[in-house]
PAZALUM-824209 format. One record per atom (N, C-alpha, C): x, y, z. Coordinates in steps of 0.02 Angstrom, whole numbers, plus 50000, padded with zeros to 5 digits. Example, Ala and Ser with C-alpha at 12.3 -4.5 7.8 and 13.67 -1.06 7.14 Angstrom:
<rs>
506604971650390
506154977550390
506604983550390
506424988850354
506844994750357
506455000250394
</rs>
This chain:
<rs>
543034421948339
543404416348310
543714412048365
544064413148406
544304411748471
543614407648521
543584402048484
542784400248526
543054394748585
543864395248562
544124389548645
544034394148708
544244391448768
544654396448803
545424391948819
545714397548854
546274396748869
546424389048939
546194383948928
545994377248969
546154372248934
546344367748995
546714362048984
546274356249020
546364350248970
545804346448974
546144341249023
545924337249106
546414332249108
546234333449214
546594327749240
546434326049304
546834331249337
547664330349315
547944334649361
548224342049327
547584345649303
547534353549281
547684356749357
548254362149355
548174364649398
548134372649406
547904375449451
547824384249428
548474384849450
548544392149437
549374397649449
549284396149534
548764396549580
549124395049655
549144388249652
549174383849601
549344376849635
550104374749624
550064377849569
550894379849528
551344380749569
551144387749610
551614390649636
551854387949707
551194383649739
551454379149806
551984374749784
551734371649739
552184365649708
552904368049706
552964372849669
553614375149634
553964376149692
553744380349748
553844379849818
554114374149849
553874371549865
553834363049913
554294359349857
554594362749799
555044357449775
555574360349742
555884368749790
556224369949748
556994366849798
557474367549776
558084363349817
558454369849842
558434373549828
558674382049842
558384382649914
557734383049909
557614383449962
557514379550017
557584372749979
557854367750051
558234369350057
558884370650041
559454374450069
559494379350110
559084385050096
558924388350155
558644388450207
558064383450214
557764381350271
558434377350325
558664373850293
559324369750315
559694373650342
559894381150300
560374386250340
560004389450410
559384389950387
558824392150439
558894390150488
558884382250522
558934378150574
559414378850608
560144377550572
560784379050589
560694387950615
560494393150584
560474398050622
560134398050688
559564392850692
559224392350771
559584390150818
560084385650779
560504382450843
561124388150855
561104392350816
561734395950819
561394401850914
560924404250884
560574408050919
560284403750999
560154397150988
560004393751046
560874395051092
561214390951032
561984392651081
562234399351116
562224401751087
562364411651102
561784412451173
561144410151177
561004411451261
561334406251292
561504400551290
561654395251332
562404398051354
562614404851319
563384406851339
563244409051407
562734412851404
562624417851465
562604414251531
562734406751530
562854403451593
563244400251617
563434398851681
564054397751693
564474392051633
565214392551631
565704385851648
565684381451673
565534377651684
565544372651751
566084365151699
566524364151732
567054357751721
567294354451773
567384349251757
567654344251833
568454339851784
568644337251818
569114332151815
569314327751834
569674323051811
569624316851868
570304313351840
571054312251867
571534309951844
572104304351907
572264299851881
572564295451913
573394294351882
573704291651915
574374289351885
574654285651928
575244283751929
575734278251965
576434280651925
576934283251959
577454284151954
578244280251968
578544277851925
579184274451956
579774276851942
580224275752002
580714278851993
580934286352053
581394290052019
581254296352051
580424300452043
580564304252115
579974306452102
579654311152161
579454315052159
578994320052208
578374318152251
578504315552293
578154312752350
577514319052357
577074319552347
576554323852348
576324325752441
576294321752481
576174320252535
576474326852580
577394328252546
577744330052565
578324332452562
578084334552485
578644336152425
579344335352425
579404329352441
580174325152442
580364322452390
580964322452382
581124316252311
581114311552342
580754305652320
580804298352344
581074295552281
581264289152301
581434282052231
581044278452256
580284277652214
579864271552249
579334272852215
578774270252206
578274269552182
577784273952204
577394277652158
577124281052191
576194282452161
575664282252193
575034281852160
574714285652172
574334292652131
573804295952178
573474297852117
572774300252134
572144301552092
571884306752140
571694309652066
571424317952085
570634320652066
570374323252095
569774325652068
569844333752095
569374335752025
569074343752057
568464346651987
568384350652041
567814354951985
567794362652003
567724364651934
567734371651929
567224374251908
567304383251906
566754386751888
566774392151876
566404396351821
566664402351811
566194407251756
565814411851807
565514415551739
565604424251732
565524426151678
565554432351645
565084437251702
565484441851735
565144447451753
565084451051699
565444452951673
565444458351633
566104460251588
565704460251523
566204457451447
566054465651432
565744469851428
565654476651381
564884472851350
564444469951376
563864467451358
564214464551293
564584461451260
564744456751225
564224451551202
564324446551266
563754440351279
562974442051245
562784448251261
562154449851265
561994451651188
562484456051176
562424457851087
562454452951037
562934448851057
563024442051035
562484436451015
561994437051092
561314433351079
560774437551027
560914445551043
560504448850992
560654448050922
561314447950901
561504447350870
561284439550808
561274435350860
560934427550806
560494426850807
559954432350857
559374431150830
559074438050795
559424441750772
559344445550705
559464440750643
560104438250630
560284433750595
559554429150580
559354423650631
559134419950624
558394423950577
558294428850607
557614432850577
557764433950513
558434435350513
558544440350410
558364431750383
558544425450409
558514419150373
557924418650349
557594418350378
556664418150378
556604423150329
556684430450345
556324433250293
556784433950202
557324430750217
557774426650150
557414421650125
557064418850155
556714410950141
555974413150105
555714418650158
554844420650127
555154424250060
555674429650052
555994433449987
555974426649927
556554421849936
556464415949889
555584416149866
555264412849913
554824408749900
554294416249848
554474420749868
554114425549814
554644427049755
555054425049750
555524425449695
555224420249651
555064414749670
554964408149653
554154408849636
553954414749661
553294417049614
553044419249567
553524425349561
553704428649518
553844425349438
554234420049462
554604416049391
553934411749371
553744407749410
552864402949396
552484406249388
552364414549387
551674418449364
551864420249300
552664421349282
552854423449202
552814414949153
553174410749191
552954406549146
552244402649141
551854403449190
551064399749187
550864405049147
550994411349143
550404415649090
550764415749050
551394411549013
551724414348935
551374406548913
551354399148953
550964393648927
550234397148898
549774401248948
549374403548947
549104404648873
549674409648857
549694414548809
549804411648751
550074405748764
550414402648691
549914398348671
549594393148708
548934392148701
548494394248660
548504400148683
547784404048667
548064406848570
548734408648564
548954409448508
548714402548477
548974396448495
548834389948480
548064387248453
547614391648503
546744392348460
546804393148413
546934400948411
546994406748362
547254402248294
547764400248316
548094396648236
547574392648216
547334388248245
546994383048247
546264386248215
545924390848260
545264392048218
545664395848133
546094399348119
546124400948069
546114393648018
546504389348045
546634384947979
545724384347987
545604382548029
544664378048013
544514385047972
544614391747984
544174394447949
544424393247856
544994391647842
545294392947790
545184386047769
545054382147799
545014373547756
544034376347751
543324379947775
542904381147769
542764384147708
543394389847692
543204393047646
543584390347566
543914386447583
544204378847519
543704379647491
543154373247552
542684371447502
542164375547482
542074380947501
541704386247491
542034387847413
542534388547421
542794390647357
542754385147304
542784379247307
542694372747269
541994372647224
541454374547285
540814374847254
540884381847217
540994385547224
540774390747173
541324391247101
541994386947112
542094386247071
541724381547006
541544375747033
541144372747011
540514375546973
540264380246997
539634382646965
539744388646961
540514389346942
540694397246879
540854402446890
540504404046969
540504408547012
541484412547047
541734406347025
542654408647068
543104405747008
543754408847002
544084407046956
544504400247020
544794396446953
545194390147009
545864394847039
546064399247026
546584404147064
546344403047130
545714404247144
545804407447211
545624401447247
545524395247241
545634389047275
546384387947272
546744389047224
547484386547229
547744392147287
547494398047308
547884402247343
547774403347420
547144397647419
546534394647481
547064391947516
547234385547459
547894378847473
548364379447506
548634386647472
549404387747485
549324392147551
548804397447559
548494399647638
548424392047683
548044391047669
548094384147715
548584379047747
549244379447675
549594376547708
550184380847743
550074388547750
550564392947801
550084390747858
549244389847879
548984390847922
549224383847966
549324378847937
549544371847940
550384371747986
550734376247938
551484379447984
551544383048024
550814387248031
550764391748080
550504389548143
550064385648136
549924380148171
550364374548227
550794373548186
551384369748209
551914371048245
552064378648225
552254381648268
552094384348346
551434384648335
550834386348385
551114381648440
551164375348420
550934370248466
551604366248510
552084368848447
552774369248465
553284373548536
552604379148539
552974386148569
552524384048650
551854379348628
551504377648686
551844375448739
552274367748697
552684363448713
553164364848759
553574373048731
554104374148745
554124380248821
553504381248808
553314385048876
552804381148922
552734375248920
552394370748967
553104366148996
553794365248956
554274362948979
554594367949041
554474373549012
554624377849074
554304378149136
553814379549134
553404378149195
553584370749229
553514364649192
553584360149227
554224358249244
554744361849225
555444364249259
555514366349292
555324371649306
555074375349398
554654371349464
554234365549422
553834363249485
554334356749493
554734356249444
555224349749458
554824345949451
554354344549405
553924338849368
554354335449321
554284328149313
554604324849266
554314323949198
554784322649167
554444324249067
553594320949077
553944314149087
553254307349103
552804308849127
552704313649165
552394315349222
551714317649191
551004317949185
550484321149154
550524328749180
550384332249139
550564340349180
550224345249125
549544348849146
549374354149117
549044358649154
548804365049142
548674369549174
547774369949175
547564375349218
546884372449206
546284378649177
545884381049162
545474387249131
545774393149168
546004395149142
546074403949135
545264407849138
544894409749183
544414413049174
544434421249160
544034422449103
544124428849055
544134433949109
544204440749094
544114445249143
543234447949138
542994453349193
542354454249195
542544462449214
542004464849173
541794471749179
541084473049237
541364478049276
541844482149295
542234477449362
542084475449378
542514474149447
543004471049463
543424466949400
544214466849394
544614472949361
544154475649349
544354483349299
544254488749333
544144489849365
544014497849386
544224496649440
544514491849502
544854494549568
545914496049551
545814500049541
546544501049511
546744505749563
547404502749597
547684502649675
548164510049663
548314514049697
548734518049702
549534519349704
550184519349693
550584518549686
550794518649769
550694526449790
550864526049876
550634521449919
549984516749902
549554514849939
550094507649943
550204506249888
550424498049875
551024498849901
551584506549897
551994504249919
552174504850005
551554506550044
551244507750108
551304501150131
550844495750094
550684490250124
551274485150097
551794486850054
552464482250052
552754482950096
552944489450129
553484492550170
553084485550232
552454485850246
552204483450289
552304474750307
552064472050226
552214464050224
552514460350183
553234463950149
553374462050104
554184459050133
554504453150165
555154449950198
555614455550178
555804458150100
556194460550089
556344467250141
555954472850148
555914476950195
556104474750266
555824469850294
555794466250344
556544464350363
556964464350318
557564461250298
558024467650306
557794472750275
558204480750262
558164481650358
557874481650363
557744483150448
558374481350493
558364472750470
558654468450499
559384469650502
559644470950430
560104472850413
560384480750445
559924484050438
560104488650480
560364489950539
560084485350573
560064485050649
560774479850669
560854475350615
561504471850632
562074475150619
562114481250565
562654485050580
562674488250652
561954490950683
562214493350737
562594489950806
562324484250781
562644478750843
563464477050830
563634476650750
564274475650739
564544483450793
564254487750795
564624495450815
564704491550908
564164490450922
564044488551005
564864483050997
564784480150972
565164472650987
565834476850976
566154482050925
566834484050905
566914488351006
566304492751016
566424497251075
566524491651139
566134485451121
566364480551202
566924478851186
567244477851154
567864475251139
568694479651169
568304487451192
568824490051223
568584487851288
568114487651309
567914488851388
568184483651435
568484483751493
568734478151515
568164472751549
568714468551560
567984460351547
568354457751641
567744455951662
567924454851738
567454446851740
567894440451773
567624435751749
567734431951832
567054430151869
567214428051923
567434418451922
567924414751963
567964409351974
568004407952023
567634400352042
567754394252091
567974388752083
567954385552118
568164377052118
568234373952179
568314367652181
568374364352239
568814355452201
569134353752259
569714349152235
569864344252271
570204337752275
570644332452308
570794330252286
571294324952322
571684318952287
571724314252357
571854308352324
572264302152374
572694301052336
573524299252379
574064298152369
574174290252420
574554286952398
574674281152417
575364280552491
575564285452453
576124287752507
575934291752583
575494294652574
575114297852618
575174296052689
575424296952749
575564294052830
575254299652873
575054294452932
574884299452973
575334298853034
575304302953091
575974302453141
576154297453155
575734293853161
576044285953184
576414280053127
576414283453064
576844281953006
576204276852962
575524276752994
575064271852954
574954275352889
574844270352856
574254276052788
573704276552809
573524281252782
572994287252783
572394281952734
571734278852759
571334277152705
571044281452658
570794279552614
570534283452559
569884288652565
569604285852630
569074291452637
568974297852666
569554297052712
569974300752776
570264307152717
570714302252669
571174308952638
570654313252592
570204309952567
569714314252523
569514321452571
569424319752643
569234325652663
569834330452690
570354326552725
570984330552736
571104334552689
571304332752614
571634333452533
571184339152508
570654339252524
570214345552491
570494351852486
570084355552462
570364362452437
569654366252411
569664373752409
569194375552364
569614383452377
569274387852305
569674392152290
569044395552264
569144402952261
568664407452226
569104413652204
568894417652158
569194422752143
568924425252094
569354433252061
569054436952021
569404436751949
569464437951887
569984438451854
569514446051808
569934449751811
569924455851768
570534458051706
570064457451672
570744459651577
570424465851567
570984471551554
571084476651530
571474477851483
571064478451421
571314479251353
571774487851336
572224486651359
572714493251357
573094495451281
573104489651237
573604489851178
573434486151115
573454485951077
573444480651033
573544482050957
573844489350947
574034492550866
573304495550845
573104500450903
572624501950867
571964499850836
572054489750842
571554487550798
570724491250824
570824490550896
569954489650930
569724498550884
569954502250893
569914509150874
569614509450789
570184507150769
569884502550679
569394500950691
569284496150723
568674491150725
568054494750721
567864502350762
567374504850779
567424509350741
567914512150692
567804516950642
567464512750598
567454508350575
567294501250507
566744500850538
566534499850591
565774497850607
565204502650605
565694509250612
565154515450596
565044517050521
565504516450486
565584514750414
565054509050403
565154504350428
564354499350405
563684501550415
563754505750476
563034508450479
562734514550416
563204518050416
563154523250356
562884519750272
563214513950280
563284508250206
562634507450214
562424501550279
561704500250281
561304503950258
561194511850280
560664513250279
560804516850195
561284521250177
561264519950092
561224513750054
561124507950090
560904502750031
560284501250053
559774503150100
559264502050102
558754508450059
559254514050096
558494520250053
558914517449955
559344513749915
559324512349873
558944507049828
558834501849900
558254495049899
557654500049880
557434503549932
556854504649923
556644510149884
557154515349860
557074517649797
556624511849738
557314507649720
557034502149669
556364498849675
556104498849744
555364494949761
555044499749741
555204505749757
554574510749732
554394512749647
555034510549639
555064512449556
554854505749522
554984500249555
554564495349534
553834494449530
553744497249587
552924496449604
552524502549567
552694507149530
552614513449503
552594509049432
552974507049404
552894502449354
552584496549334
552474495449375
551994489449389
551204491149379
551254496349414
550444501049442
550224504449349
550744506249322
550534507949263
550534504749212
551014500549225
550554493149165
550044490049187
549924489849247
549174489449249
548774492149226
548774500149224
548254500549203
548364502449143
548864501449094
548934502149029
548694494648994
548894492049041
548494483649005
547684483749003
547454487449071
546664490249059
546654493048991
546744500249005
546584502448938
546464498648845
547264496548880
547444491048803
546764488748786
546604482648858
546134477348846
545504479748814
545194487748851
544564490148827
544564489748748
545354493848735
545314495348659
545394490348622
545694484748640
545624476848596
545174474448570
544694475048662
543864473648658
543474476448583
543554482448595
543354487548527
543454486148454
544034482348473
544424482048395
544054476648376
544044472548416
543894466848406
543194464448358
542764468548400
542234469448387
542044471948306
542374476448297
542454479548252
542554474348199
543314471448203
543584466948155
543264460948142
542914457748185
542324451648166
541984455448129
541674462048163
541164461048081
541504462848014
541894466548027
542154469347965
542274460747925
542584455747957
542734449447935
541884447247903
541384445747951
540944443547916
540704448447867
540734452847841
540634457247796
540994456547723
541774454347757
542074453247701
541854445747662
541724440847725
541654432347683
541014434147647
540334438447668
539614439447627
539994444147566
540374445747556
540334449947481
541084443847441
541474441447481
541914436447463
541454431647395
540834428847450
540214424547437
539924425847383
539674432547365
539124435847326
539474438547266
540204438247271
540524438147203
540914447347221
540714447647242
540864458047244
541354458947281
541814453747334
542404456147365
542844451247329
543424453347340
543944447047319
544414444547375
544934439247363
545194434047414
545554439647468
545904443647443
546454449047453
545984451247528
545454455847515
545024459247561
544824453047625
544864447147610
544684442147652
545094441547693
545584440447656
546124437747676
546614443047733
546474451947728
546594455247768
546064454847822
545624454547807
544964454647872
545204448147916
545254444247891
545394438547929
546084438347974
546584442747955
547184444947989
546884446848032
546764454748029
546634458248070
546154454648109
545804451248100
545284450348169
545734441548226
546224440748175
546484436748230
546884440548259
547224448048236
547464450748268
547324452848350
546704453548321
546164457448373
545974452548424
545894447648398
545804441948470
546614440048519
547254443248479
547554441248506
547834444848533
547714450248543
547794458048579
547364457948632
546664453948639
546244453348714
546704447448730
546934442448696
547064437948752
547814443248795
548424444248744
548804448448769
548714451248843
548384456548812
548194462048866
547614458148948
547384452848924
546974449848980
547734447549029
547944445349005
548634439549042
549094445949060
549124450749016
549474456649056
549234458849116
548494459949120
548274463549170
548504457849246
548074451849219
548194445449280
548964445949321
549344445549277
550104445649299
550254449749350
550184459849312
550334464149360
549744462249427
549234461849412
548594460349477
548944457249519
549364450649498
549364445049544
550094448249576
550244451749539
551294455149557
551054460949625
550524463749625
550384467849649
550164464149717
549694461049704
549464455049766
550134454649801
550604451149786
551134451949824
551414457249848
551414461749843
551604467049849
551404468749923
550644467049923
550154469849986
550074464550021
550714457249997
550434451950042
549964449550041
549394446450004
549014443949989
549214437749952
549604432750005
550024426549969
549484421450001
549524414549967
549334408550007
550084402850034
550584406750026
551104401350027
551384405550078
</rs>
């Protein structure tokens, strides 16, 4: 009875991977994260650019009136007084407790958990476009189903018209044709209603506009044996998640940044030894040389110089205990981490264990649908030849004809079940195009 398939007539039909790029490339979530993404590169670009020197200069002038400190010769004078200064400094980290270093490791763990937050989305964002492209799917195909029943029930009207006519049917069972026809008519309507309402969804996810032309494109049936009989192993699938699936990728990550929070609490006691230089002058206006002349400006730049080097060392002796806290809490995170990861991946396994057996319970299903199916057409054409010949009545039709739309709608069911887990599983083992 089901002589459509599940296809949509039209230019821009698109399959479940065209869906799912789309839905991708236009969700705003994850522009957001790409956005956080970047900002984490620069975070991580900054964190190495620490590891090199300080370097600052300065450059300051003034004019003083009044009392005042003769620089020349640290006198109080009353008089005017002008000098400009330059210098530059310098100064880098021997050694923080590797601080600096954890620090850079540190944003670019970060920057990595971003990425594999972003590939997690974008399979989240799969997940939701494979449930709603196969419930359009599905509703569709219900949408035939309604559809060939009414044609079969407006067929058998006039079927019933003529034999009333020539004696053969009482007018009952045309009036009860009518009133079938017009549930098949509401049933119908509904059909097309539920199409509507799960094609709004989908094109809510790809961020398509109402206006916009938007349908999906043939669903091709399944084939015996070779979408049917490779049915994947539970250990196997969850072998090759552990392998390419961000989320894992992410448990890792996470892991490893508690251990660095532990590194960063232990540098934080260790003392920090920080070498400096510089070099300096000024011209002063006041400035004389023995013979009471001033000093020109190029003369004092080199007289006026200066340069300085040294060490500075901090030793963290006190502070209430916090640093000590600090490294109990960070060992405490590591402990957390790794009980919330063997809990992640509990759930992946119990997912993928569930997954693996509605697979192949949707197999099974589908065989036995197949069966039914089979069955229930003929039993249907069996019932309309004795309906016909006077020897069955409307009642017996009228169940045959249930049941065998039942039966077509238990293969489509179970077909869109199997596709789903297939395609859930695909992910699983990484077998993405996005």
């Amino acid at each position: 009875m089901l002589s459509g398939s599940l296809m949509a007539v039209g230019q821009l039909n698109r399959t479940l991977d065209d869906c799912i790029r789309e839905a991708i490339k236009s969700n705003l979530e994850l522009r957001q994260i790409q956005v956080d993404n970047r900002v984490k590169t620069e975070d991580l670009r900054q964190s190495r650019l620490s590891l090199l020197p300080e370097v600052s200069g300065s450059l300051n002038s003034d004019k003083s009136f009044g009392r005042a400190i003769d620089p020349s010769n640290n006198e109080i004078v009353s008089t005017r007084l002008f000098q400009a200064n330059v210098s530059l400094g310098a100064s880098l980290v021997l050694f923080n407790g590797f601080v600096n270093l954890n620090k850079v490791q540190y944003s670019r763990m970060m920057a990595m958990k971003g990425l594999m937050a972003e590939q997690s989305l974008k399979n989240d964002i799969a997940f939701k476009v494979m449930n709603a492209y196969y419930d359009l799917c599905f509703a569709r195909g219900q949408m035939l189903i309604a559809r060939d029943l009414r044609d079969l029930d407006t067929i058998n009207l006039e079927k019933a018209r003529i034999m009333v006519e020539v004696g053969t049917k009482a007018e009952t069972e045309t009036t009860e044709i009518r009133a079938r026809l017009a549930q098949d008519e509401f049933h119908l309507t509904q059909a097309r209603n539920n199409v509507e309402k799960a094609r709004t969804v989908l094109r809510q996810l790809l961020n398509i506009s109402y206006d916009t032309p938007f349908d999906i494109a043939e669903e091709p049936a399944l084939s015996e044996p070779a979408d049917l009989l490779l049915m994947p192993l539970p250990d196997s699938v969850y072998k090759h998640a552990a392998a390419h699936l961000p989320q894992f990728r992410e448990m890792e990550i996470d892991h490893g940044i508690s251990k660095l929070d532990l590194k960063l609490a232990k540098g934080a006691i260790l003392p920090s030894l920080r070498a400096q230089a510089g070099y300096g002058t000024g011209y002063y206006d006041s400035y004389r040389d023995t013979y009471g002349n001033p000093v020109d400006f190029q003369h004092q730049l080199g007289n006026n110089s200066y340069q300085y080097i040294g060490l500075n060392l901090n030793i963290p002796l006190f502070n209430g205990a916090q640093l000590n806290r600090n490294i109990r809490v960070a060992r405490f995170g590591i402990d957390k981490a790794e009980a919330l990861n063997d809990m992640k991946k509990q759930v992946f396994r119990a997912e993928i264990e569930n997954v693996c057996l509605s697979l192949r319970s949707a197999v099974d299903e589908y065989r036995a649908s197949v069966e039914q199916e089979k069955s229930t057409a003929l039993n249907l054409e069996l019932a309309e030849k004795k309906w016909e010949q006077g020897t069955g009545n409307l009642l017996e039709l009228t169940d045959a004809r249930n049941r065998s739309a039942s039966a077509e709608a238990e293969i489509l069911r179970t077909q869109l079940q199997f596709k789903l887990k297939k395609k859930t599983l695909d992910i699983y083992e990484g077998k993405t195009a996005w």
